[in-house]
Backbone as JSON Lines, residues from 0, in Angstrom:
{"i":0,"aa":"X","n":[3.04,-16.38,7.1],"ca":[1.78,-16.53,6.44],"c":[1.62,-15.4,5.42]}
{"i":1,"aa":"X","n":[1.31,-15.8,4.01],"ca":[1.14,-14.73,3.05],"c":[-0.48,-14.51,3.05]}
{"i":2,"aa":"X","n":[-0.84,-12.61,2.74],"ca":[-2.02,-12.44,2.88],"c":[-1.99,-11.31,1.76]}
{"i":3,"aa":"X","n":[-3.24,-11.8,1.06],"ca":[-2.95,-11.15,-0.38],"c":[-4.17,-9.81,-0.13]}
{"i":4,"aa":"X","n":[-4.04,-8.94,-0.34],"ca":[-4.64,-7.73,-0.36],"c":[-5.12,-6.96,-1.6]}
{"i":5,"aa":"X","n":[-6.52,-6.63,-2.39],"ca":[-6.81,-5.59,-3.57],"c":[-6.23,-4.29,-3.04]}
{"i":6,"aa":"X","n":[-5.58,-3.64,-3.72],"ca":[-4.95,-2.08,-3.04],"c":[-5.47,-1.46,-4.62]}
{"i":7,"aa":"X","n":[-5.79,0.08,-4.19],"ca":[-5.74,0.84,-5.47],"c":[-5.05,2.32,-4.74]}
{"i":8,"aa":"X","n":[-4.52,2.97,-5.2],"ca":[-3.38,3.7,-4.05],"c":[-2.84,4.72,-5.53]}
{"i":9,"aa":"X","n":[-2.63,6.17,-5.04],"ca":[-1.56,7.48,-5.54],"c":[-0.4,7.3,-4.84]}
{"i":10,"aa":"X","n":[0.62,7.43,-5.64],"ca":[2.09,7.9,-5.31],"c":[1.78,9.2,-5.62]}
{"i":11,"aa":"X","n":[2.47,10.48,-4.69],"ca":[2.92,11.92,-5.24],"c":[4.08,12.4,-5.29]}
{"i":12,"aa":"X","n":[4.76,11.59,-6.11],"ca":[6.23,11.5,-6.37],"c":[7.01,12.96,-6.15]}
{"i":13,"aa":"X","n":[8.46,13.16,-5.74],"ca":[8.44,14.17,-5.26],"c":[8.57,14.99,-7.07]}
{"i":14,"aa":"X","n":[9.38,14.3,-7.82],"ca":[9.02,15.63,-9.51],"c":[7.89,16.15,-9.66]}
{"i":15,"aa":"X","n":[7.23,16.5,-8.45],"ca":[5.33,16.73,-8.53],"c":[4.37,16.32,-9.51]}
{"i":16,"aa":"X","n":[4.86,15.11,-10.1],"ca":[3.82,14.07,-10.97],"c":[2.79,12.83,-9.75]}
{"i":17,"aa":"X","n":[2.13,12.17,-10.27],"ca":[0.99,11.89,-9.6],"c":[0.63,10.4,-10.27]}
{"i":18,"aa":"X","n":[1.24,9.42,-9.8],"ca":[0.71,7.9,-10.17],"c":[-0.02,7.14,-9.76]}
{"i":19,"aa":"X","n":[-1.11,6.14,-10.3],"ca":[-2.89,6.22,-9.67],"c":[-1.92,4.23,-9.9]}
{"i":20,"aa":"X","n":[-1.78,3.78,-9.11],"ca":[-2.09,2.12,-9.29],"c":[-3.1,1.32,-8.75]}
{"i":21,"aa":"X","n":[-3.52,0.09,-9.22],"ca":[-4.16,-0.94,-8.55],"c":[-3.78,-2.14,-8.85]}
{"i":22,"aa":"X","n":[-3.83,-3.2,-8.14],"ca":[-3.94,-4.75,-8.24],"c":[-3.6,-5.61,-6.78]}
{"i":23,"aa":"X","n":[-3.27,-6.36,-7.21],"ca":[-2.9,-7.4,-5.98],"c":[-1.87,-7.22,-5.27]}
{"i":24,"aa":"X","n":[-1.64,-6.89,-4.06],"ca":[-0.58,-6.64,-2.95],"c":[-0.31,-7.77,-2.22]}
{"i":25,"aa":"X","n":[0.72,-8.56,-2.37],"ca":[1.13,-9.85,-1.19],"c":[2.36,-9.53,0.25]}
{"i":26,"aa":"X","n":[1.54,-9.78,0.96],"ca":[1.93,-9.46,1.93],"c":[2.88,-10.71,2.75]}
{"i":27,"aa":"X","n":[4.53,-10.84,2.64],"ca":[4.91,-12.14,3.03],"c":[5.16,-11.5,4.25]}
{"i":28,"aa":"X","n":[4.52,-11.3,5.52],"ca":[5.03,-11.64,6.85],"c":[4.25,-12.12,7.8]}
{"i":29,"aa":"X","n":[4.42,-12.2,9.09],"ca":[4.23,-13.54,9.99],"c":[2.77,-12.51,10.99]}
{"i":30,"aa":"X","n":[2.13,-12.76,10.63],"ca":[0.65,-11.08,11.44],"c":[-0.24,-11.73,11.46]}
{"i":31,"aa":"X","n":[-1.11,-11.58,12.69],"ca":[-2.16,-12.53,12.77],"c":[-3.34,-11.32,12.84]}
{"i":32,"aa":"X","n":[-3.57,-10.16,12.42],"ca":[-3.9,-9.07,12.51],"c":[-3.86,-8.54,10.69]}
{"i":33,"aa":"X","n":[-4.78,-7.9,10.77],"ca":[-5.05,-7.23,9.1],"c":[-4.99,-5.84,9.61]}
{"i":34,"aa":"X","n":[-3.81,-5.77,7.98],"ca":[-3.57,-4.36,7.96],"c":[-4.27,-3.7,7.26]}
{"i":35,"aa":"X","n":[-4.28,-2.03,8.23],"ca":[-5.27,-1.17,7.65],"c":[-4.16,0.23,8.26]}
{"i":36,"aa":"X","n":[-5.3,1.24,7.47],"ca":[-4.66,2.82,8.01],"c":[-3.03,2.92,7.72]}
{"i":37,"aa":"X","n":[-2.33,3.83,8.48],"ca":[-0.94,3.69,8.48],"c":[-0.04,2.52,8.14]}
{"i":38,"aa":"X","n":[-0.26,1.94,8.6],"ca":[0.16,0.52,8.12],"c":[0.57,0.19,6.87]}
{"i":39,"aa":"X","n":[-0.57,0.52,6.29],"ca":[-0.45,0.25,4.46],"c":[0.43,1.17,3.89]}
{"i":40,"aa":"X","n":[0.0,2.77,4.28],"ca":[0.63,3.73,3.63],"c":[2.34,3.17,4.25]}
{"i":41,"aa":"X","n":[2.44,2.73,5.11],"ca":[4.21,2.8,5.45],"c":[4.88,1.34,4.37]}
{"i":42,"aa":"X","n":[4.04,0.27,4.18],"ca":[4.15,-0.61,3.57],"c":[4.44,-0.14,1.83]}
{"i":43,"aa":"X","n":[3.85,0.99,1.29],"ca":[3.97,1.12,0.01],"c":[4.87,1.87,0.07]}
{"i":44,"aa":"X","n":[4.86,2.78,1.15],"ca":[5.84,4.37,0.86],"c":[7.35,3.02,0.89]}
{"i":45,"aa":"X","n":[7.77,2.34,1.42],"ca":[8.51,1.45,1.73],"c":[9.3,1.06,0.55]}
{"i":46,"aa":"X","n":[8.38,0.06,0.31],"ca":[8.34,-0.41,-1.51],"c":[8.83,0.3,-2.52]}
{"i":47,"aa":"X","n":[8.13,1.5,-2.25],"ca":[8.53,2.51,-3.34],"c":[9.15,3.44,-3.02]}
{"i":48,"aa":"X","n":[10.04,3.64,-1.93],"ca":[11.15,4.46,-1.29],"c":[10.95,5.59,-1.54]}
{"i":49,"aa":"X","n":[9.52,5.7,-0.48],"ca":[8.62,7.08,-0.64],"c":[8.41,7.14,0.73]}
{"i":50,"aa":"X","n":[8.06,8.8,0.93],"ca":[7.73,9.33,2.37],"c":[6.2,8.57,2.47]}
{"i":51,"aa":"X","n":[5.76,8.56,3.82],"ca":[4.56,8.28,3.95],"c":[3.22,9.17,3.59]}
{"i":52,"aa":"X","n":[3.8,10.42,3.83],"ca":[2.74,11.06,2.78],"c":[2.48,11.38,1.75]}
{"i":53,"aa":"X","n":[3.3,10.58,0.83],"ca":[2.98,10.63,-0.48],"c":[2.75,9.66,-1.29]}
{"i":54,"aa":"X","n":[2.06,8.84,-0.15],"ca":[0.94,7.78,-0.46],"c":[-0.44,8.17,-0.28]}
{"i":55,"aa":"X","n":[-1.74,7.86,-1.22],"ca":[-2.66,7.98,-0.97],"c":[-3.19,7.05,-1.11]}
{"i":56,"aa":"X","n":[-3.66,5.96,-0.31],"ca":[-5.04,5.14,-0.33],"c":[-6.15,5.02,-0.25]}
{"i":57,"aa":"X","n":[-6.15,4.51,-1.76],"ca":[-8.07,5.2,-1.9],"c":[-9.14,3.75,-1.84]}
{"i":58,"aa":"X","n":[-7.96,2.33,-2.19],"ca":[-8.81,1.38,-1.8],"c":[-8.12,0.5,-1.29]}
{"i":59,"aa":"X","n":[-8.53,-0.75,-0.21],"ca":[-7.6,-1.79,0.53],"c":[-8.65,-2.75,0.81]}
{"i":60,"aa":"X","n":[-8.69,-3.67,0.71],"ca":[-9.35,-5.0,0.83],"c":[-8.75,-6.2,0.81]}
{"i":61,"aa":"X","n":[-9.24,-6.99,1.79],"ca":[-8.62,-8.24,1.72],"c":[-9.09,-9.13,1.25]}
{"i":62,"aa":"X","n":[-8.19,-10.11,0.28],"ca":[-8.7,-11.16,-0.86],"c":[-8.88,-12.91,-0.27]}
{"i":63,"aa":"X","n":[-9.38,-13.65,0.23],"ca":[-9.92,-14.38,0.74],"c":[-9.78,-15.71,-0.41]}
């Protein structure tokens, strides 16, 4: 089941620069449960083959 998510989120890349994104996050796996907290941050750090703390999420909502 895909579940589409608004994210607005910092990378703190390790060259100590600082990238601010937002938009639509699709989520293709099988969860009958909405993700929040840790979750997300391990989902982007992931994506973007980043530690988990150098994600910051500043917004997460789910799109309906």
């Amino acid at each position: 089941m895909r579940k589409k998510y608004y994210t607005h989120f910092l990378l703190n890349e390790r060259q100590g620069s600082c990238s601010e994104y937002s938009g639509v996050v699709e989520i293709n796996r099988l969860a009958q449960h909405e993700f929040e907290g840790e979750e997300i941050k391990v989902l982007l750090a992931q994506n973007f083959d980043l530690e988990t703390e150098e994600v910051t999420v500043l917004d997460w909502s789910r799109l309906h």
